[in-house]
N, C-alpha and C positions, 0 to 999 in steps of 0.2 A: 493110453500108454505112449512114452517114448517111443521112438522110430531107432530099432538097431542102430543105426548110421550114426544117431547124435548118442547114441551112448556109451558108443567106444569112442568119442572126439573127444581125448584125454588134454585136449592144449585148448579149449576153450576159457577163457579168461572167467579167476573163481565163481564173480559174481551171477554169472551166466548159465552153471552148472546146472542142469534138469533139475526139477524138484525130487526128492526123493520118496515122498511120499507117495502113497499106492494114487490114481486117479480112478472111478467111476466107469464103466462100461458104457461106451455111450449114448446117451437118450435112454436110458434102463426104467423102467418104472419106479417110481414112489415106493411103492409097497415092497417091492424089491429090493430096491439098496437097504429099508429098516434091517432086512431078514441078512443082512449079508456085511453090511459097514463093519470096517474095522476101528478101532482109537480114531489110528490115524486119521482117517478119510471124517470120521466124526468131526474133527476138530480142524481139517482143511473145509469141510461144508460150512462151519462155526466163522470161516475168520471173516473178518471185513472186504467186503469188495476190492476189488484194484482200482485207481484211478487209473482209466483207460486212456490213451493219446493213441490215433492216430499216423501213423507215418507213412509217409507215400515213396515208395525207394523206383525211382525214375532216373532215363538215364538211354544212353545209340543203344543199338542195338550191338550184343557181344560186350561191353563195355564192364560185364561180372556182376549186376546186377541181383542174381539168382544166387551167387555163390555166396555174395553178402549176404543175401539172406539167412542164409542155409548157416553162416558160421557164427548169426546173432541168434538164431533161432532155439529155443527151446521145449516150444509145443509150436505141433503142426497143426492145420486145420484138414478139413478132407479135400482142399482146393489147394498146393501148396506145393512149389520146389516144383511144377513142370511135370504132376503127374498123371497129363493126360498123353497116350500113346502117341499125338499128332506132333507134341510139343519133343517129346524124348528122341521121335524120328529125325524133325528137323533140327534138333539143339539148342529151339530157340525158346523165349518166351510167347505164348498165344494167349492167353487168356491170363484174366486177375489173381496171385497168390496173397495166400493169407497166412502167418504165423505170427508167434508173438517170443515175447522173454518181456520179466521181470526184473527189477531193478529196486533199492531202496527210495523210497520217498527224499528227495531232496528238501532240505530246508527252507527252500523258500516256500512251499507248495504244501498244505493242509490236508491233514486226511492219516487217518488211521490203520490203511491199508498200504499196498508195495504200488508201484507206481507200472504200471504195464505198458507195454510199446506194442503196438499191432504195426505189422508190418504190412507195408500195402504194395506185393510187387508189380509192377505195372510191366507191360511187354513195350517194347524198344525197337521194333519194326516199323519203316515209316505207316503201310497198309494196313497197321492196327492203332492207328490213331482215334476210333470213336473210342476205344477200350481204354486208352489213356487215359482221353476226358471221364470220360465216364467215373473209372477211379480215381482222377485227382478230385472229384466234386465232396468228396468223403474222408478228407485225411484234413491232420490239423499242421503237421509242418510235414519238410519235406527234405528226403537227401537225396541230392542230386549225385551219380556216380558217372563219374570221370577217368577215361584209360590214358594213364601219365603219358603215356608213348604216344598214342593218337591225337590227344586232346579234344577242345570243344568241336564236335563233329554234329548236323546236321539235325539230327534229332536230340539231339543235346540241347542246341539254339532251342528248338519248338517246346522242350520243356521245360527249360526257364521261363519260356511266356505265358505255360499253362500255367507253373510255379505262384509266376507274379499276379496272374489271375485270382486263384482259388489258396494262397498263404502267405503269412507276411513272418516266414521261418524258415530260413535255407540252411543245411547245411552240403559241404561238397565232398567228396568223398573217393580222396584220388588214388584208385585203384589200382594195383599190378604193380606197385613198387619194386616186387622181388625181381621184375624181369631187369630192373639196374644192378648191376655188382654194388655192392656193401662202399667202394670205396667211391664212387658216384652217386651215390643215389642222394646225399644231402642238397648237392649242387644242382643234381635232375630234379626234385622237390622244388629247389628255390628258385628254379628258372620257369616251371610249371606255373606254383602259386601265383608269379607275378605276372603269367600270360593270361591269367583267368581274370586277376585284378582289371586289367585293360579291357580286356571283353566285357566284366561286369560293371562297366564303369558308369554307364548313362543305364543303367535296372536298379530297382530299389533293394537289389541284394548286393550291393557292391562292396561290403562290409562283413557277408558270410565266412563265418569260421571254414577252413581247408583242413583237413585231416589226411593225411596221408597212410597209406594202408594198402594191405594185402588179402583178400580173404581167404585165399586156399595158395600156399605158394608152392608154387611149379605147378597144378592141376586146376584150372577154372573148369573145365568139361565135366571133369570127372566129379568134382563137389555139385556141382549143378543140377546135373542130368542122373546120374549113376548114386546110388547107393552103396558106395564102395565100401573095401574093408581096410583101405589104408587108412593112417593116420594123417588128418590133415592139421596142418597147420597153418596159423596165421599171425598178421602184423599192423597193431596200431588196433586192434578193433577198443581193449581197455580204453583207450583215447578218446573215441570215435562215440563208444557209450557215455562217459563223462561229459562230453560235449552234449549227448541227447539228454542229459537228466540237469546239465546245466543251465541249457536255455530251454527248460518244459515249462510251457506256460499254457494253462486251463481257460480253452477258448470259450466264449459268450455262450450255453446252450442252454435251449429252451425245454425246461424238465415238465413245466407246469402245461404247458401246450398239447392237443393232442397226439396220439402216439402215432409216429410218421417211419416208418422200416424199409428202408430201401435192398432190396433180393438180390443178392450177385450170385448165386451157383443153389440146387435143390436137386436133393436125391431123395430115395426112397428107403423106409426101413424094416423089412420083415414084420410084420406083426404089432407094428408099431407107432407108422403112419410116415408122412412123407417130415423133411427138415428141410428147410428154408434158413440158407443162413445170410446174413447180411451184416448192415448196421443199422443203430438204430440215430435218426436223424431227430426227433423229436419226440415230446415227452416220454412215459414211464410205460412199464407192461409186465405185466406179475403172472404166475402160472393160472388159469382157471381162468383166464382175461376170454373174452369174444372182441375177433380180431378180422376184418374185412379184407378181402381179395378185389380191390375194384374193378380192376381189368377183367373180369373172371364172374363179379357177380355175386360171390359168395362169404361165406359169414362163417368161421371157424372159433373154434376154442384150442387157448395152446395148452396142450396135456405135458409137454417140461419145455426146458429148455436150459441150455449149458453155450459156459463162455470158454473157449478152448479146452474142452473135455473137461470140463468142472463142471455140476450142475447149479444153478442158480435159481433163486425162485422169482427174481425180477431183475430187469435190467431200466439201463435211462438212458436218455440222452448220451449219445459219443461212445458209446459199447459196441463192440463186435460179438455177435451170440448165433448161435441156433435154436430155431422154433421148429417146434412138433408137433405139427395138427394132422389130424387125425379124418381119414376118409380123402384126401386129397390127391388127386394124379398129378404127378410129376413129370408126366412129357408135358403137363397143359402151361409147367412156368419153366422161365431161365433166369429174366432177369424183369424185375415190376416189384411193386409195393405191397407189404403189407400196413394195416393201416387202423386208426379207431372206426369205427361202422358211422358212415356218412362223412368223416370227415377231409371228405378225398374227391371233390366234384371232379367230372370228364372236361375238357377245357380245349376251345374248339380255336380259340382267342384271346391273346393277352396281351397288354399294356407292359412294357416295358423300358426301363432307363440305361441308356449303353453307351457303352463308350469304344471308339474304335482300337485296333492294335493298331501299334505305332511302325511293328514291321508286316504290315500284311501291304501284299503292293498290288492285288487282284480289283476286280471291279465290283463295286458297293450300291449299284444302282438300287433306287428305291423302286418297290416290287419286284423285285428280284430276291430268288429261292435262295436259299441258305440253310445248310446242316446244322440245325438247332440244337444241343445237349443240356438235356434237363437232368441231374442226377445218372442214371446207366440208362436214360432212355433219347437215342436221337430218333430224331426226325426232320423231316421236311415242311419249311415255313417259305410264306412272302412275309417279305420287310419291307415296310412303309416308315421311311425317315421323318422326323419333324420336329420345330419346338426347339432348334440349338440356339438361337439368337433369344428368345423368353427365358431362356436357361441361364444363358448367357448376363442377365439381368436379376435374378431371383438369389439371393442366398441359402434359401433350403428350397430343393427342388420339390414341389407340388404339383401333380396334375390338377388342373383345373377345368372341368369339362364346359362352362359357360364362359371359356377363354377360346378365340380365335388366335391359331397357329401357323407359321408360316412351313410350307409344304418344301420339303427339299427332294433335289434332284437325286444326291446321293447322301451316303456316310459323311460324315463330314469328323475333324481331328478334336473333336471334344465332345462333351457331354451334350446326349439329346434322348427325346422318345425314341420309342420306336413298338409299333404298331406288327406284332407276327401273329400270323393267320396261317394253324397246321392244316396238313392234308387230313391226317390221321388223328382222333382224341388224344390227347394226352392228360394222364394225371400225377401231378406234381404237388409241392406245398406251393402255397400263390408266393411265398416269396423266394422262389428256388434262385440258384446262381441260374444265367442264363449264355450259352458262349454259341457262338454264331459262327461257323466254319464253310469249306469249300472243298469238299473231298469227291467230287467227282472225278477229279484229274491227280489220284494220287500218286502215281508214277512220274507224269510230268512235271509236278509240283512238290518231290520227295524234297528236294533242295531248300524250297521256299519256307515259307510261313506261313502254314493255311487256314490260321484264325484269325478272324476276320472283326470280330467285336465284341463284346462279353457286360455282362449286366446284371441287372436283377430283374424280379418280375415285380410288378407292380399290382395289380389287381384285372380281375379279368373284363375281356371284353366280347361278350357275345353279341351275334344277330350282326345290323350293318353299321358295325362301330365308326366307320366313317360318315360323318352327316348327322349320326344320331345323338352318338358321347364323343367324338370327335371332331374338332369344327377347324378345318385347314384349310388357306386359300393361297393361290400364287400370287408375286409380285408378275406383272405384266409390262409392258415396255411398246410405246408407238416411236414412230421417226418417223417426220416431215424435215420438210424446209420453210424457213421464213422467205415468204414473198415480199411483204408492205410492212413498215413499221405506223403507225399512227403517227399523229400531232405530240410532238414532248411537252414535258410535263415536270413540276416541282416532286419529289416525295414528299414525306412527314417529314423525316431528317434532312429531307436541306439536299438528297442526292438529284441530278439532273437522271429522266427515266421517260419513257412513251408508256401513253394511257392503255393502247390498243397495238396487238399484232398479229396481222394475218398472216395465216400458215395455209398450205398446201400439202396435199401424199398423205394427210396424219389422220385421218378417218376416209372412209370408202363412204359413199352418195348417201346410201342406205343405211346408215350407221344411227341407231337410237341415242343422240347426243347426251339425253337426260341423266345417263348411266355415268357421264363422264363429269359430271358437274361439280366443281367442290375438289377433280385432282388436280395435282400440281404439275407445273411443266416446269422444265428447267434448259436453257439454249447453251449451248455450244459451237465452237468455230471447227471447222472441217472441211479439208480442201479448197480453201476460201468460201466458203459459203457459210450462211447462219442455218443451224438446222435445231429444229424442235424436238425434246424429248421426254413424252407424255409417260408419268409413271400413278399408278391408281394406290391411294389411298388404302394401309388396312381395313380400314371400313365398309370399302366395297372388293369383291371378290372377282 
């Protein structure tokens, strides 16, 4: 059922309006709804599926986030609007919300059913930044919210670059409008829009629609946090949805693949078994499905499952649902996978291709630890650089394990391997996003940008990937001096040149020369002197 609060919010724009039909009790049994369904609920279990989108509503912290939420919102999830105790004490956002609203199917976009917006609220505190990643890893475009008064403010910056990361779909979403008088506010819009234009200008969103807007005017707190009994009002949201159903575009997803469900929030149900709600990243899953816990060990059957208090008998790829299985402890999950049975190896080591951020300005040394974010799960990796200059050469990037790579010292400003080795197992799909952070110093780095490189996975690499499927050697470097030149000599071309040059200082007494046979040397003049400068061959190591 509706939440009191959205049912007396009489100035929600038409299309927005709660359904009115009765919804389902929820996760109720089978057997149960037969005994009890009305027409109605008959013929809303009847209709076609929604095409599900994804949204990730990001944004500083305060910045009214939640309130947008709260005034596009039409079904809540049990995770939603801020209402855990910790969240409502502090007034902020802590953890991932979930709601959604319905809209007509746009014309450009196929499908028989209403077009559904899952709303992905993200929290806005710089010290909940794995929470962010975590949920940008799962949304298909994204609106970015902007407080017109403050403007682009620090954590703002950080999540355009998770943005540009994990969607190629911005929208902006410039908040608090009411706090200008009516008779300014057109000129406070067009001065805003064109400060954002300049900020956006070197990001591949520099062309993002701006929507200006209100979500609760005069009360952000109170829409937020409180369940209140006033009426709230708002501005520009009609807009703001037109833009989302305008640019809704149905990302690349793998239905046919097996079924991959990433857990963000699980509670328990009377009598009824534990719910696990999430999304679903990969293939299909229907009720009566046997459905694996890998972290955990165990092999469940889902007895329902329902998409924002609807039940459904399957869901796919790009859906937000809960699952009900049956016999499960719910202190044992928070956040992990459910999964098809085996299709979920533990993964100790993986092979991946990355690319650095362009504003990360921290140190990138190779073997050096990095807060690694697979889906909602970080961890702790070393990163072994390698392979930018092969790259550098290749048109479609291929690992090639019977290819010798050159070993780098760090990260370097373009595409390359990179070799992470967790502390802890992790299980992922082997082609997860993969984003590489530095959150140890979140306080003294609240300012900066603490992502550091982001990628895909490539395929896994157990056991001593180095030596075994990885073959890296360094460039090395001698410096002598020219003592003697030889007797001169003609070249082939006609150049005047010496046969022979003896050097000195460029090998030690005891030095195995045979090793050095076949590299090139190349002279230079320095401090007036001739000096030798011996560099080895990729062929020798």
């Amino acid at each position: 059922t509706i939440l009191p609060s959205l049912r007396r919010q009489q100035t929600k724009p038409q299309h927005l309006q709660p359904n009115s039909s009765p919804t389902a009790r929820p996760f109720a049994g089978a057997k149960r709804r037969r005994r009890t369904m009305g027409k109605k609920e008959k013929e809303a279990d009847n209709e076609p599926p929604p095409l599900n989108l994804n949204i990730g509503v990001m944004g500083h912290v305060d910045s009214g986030k939640t309130s947008l939420v709260k005034a596009l919102s039409t079904t809540l999830s049990t995770a939603s609007l801020d209402r855990a105790p910790q969240s409502q004490a502090r007034g902020i956002t802590l953890d991932l919300g979930f709601s959604s609203f319905r809209a007509p199917l746009p014309e450009h976009l196929e499908g028989d059913g209403d077009l559904q917006f899952t709303l992905v609220d993200c929290p806005g505190h710089a010290s909940l930044i794995r929470t962010i990643i975590g949920g940008a890893q799962i949304i298909d475009a994204m609106v970015l919210v902007v407080d017109i008064i403050k403007g682009v403010q620090p954590q703002t910056a950080e999540c355009l670059v998770i943005g540009e990361i994990t969607t190629h779909d911005l929208i902006i979403a410039l908040n608090k409008v009411d706090q200008i008088s009516e008779e300014e506010r057109p000129a406070a819009i067009e001065t805003a829009t064109k400060k954002l234009r300049r900020q956006l200008q070197s990001s591949k969103f520099r062309d993002a629609p701006v929507v200006a807007c209100a979500a609760c005017v005069g009360g952000e707190k109170v829409a937020a946090v409180g369940r209140s009994e006033l009426k709230s009002e708002s501005i520009g949201l009609d807009e703001l949805v037109a833009t989302l159903r305008k640019r809704a575009r149905v990302p690349k997803r793998d239905t046919d693949g097996p079924f991959f469900f990433a857990i963000d929030h699980c509670f328990p149900i009377r009598g009824q078994g534990t719910v696990v709600t999430g999304t679903a990243l990969r293939g299909q899953c229907r009720v009566g499905d046997s459905v694996e816990l890998p972290a955990l060990g165990l092999e469940k059957k889902v007895k329902s499952m329902q998409m924002f208090r609807r039940p459904a008998k399957a869901i796919r790829c790009g859906d937000r649902a809960g699952l009900c299985l049956a016999q499960l402890d719910a202190a044992a999950i928070e956040r992990g996978v459910v999964a098809a049975p085996g299709s979920v190896p533990g993964l100790t080591a993986v092979l991946a291709l990355v690319r650095k951020v362009r504003f990360f300005r921290g140190r990138t040394d190779t073997e050096r630890t990095f807060h690694v974010t697979l889906g909602h799960t970080t961890t702790v990796a070393t990163a072994y650089f390698f392979g930018a200059a092969e790259l550098n050469d290749t048109a479609v990037p291929k690992f090639d394990s019977e290819r010798e790579y050159v070993y780098q010292e760090k990260l370097e400003d373009r595409l390359q391997w990179c070799l992470l080795k967790f502390e802890a197992k992790v299980r992922c799909q082997l082609d997860a996003l993969v984003i590489g952070s530095h959150l140890e110093s979140d306080a003294a780095m609240a300012d900066a940008c603490r992502i550091a490189f982001h990628g895909r996975l490539v395929e896994r690499a157990e056991g001593d990937a180095i030596g075994e499927k990885i073959r890296l050697y360094k460039l090395k470097r001698k410096v002598g001096l020219v003592a003697k030149l030889g007797d001169p000599c003609v070249s082939t071309n006609g150049d005047m040149g010496v046969r022979d040059v003896v050097g000195k200082d460029l090998f030690a007494r005891e030095t195995n020369m045979a090793q050095f046979v076949g590299c090139s040397t190349v002279s230079c003049v320095s401090s007036r002197r001739w000096r030798l400068h011996e560099t080895t061959s990729p062929r020798r190591r």
